[in-house]
TORKOL-865977 format. One record per atom (N, C-alpha, C): residue in three letters; z, x, y. Coordinates in pm, whole numbers, plus 32768, in hexadecimal, padded with zeros to 4 digits. Atoms other than C-alpha are relative to their C-alpha. Example, Ala and Ser with C-alpha at 12.3 -4.5 7.8 and 13.67 -1.06 7.14 Angstrom:
% TORKOL-865977
ALA800080597F89ALA830C84CE7E3EALA8000805A8078SER7FFA7FAE7F89SER82CA85577F96SER80497FB3806D
END
This chain:
% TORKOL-865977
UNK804F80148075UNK8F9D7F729446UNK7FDD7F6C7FF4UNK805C80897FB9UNK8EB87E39945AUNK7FD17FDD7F49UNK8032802D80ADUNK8E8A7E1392ACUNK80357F947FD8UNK7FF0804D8076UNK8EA27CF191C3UNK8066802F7FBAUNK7F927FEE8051UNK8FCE7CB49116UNK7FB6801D7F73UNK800A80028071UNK8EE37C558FF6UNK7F7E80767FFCUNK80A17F9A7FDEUNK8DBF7D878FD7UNK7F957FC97F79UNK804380698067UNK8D257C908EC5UNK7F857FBA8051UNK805880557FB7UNK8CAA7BA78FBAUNK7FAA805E8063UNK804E7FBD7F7EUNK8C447CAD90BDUNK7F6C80497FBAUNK80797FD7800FUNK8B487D5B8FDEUNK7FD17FD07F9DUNK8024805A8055UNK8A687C7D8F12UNK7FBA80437F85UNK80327F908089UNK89BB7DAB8E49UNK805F7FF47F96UNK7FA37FF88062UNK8B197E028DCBUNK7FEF7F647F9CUNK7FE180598052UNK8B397C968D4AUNK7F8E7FF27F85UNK808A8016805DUNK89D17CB58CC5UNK801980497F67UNK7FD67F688092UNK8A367DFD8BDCUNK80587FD37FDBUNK7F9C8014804AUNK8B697D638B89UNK7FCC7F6D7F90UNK80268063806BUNK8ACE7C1B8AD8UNK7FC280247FA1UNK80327FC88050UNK89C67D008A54UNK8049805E7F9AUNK7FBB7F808052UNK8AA87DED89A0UNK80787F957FBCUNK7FC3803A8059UNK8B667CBE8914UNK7F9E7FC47FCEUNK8072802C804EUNK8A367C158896UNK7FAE80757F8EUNK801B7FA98069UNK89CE7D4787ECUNK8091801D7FADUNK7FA87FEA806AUNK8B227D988767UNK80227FA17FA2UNK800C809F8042UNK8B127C3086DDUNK7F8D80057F8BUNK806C80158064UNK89BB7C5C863FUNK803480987FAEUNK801F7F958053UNK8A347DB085A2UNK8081800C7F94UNK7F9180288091UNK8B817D1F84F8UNK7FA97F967FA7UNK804A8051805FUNK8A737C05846CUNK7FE3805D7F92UNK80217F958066UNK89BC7D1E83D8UNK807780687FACUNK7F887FE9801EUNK8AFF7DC1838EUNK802A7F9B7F42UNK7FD380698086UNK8B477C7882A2UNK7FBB7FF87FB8UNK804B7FF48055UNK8A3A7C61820AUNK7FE580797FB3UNK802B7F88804BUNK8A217DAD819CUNK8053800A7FA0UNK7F7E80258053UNK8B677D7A80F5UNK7FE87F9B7F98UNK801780898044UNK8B037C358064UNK7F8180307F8DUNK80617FF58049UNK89CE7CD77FBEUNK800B803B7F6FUNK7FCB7FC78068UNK8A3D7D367E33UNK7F6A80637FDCUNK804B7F878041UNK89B37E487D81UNK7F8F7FAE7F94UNK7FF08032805AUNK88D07DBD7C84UNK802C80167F73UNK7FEC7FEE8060UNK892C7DF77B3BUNK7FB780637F6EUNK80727FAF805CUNK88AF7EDA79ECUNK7FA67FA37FDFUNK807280838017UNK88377D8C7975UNK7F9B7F908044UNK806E806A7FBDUNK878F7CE87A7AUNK7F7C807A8003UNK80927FAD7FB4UNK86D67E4C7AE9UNK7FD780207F65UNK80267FD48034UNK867E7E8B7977UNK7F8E7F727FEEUNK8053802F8015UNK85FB7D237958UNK7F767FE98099UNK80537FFE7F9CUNK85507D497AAFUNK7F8880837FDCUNK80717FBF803AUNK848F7E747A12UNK7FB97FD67FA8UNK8054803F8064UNK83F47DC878F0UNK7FEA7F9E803BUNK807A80297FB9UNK838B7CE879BBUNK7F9980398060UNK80567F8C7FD2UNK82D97DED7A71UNK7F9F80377F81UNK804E7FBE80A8UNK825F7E837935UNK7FBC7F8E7FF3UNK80188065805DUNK81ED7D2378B7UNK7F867FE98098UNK809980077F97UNK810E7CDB7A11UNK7FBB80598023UNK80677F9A8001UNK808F7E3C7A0EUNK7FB2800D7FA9UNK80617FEF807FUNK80217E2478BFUNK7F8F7F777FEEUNK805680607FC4UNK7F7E7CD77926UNK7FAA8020802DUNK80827FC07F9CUNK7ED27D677A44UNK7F83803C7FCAUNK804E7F99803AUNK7E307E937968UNK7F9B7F8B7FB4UNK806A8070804DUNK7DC37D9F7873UNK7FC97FA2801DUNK806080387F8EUNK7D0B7CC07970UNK7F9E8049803FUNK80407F9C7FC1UNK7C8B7DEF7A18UNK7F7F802E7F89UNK805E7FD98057UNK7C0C7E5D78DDUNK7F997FA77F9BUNK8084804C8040UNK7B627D447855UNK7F8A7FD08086UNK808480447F89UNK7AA17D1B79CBUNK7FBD807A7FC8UNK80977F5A7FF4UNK7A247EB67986UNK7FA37FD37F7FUNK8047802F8076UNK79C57E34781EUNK7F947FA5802EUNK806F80427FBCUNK78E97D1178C0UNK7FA2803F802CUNK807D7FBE7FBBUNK78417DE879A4UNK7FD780447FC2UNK80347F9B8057UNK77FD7F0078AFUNK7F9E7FAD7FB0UNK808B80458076UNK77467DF577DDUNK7FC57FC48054UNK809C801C7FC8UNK76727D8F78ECUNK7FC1806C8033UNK807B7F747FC3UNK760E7ECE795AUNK7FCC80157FAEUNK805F7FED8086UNK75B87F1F77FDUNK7F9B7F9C7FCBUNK803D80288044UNK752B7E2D77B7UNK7F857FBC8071UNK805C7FE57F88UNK74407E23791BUNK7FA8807F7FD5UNK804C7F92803CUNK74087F6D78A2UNK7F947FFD7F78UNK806F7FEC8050UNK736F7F36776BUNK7FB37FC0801CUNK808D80287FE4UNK72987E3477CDUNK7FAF80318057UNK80577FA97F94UNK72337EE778F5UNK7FAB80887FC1UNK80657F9A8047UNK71BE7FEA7805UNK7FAF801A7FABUNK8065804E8048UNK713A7F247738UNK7F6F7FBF8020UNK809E80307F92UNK70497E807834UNK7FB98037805CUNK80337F907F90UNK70017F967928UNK804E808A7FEBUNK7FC37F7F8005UNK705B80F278BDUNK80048076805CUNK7FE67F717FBAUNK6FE981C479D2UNK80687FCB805EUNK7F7180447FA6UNK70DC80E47AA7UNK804680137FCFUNK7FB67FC98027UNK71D6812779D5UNK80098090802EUNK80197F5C7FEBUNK719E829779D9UNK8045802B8082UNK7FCF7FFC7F5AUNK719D82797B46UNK80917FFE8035UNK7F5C80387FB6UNK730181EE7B6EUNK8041805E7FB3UNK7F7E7F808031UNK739682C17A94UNK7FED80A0802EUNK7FE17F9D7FB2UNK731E83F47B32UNK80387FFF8066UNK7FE180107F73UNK737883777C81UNK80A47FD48002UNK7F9C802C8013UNK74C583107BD5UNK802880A37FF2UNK7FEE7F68804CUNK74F8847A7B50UNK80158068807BUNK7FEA7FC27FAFUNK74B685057C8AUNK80507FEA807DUNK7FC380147FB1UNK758184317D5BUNK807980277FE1UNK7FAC7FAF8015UNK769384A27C67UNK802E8062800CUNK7FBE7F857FA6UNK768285DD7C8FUNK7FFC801B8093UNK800A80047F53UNK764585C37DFAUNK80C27FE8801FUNK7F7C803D7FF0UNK77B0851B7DD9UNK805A80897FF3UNK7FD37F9F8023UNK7836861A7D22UNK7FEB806A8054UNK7FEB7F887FB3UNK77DB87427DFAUNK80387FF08068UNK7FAC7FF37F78UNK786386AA7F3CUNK807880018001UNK7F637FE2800FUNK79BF866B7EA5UNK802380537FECUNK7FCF7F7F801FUNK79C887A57E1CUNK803F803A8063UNK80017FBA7F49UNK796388487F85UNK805F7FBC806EUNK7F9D80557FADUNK7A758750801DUNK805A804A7FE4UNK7F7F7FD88029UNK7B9487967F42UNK7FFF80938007UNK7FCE7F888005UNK7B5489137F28UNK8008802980BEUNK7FD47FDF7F4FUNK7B46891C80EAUNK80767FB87FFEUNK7F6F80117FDFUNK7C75884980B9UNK807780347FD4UNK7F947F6F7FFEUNK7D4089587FCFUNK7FDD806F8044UNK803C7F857F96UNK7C9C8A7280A2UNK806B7FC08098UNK7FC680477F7BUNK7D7F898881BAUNK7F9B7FFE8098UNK8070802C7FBEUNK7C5B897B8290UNK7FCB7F5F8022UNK7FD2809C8019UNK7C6787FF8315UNK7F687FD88062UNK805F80367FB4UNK7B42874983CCUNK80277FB88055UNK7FD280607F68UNK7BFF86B9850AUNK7FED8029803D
END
């Protein structure tokens, strides 16, 4: 028998898998500690972490809703002059508005009822 006392040195793979499998067992007691280390938070932090949630959602809305307010008063108010100064143009857009609506409307319909029918378009 012609082998290495040490079978370490003879095959360099083995040594490869063996550093690797302590370098991971290394990075997975880190994570290990830390997971430990991480506290619960509390009733009082997560109740005041919701009102602040509440408090920048209700922000948001009310930002949101004073941009739709803006635009609503310039459309309206595009609109009246526009119908004020040229009525069959007017006319015009709002049929072509009317019918692009319902145009809208019938394709979602015809969507959503082939998509409860489970009938899929792929």
């Amino acid at each position: 028998m012609t082998r290495d006392k040490n079978p370490v040195q003879a095959d360099p793979q083995l040594l490869k898998d063996q550093e690797l499998t302590q370098k991971l067992l290394n990075s997975w007691d880190q994570l290990d500690q830390l997971n430990e280390r991480t506290p619960m938070p509390s009733e009082e932090d997560m109740f005041q972490m919701l009102v602040h949630h509440k408090r920048r959602l209700k922000h948001k809305l009310w930002k949101e809703l004073a941009w739709l307010w803006i635009l609503a008063a310039f459309v309206i108010a595009g609109s009246l002059i526009l119908m004020h100064r040229e009525l069959i143009l007017y006319i015009g857009i709002q049929i072509a508005l009317g019918i692009g609506a319902a145009g809208y409307l019938i394709l979602t319909s015809f969507y959503r009822k082939k998509e409860m029918r489970g009938s899929t378009s792929e």
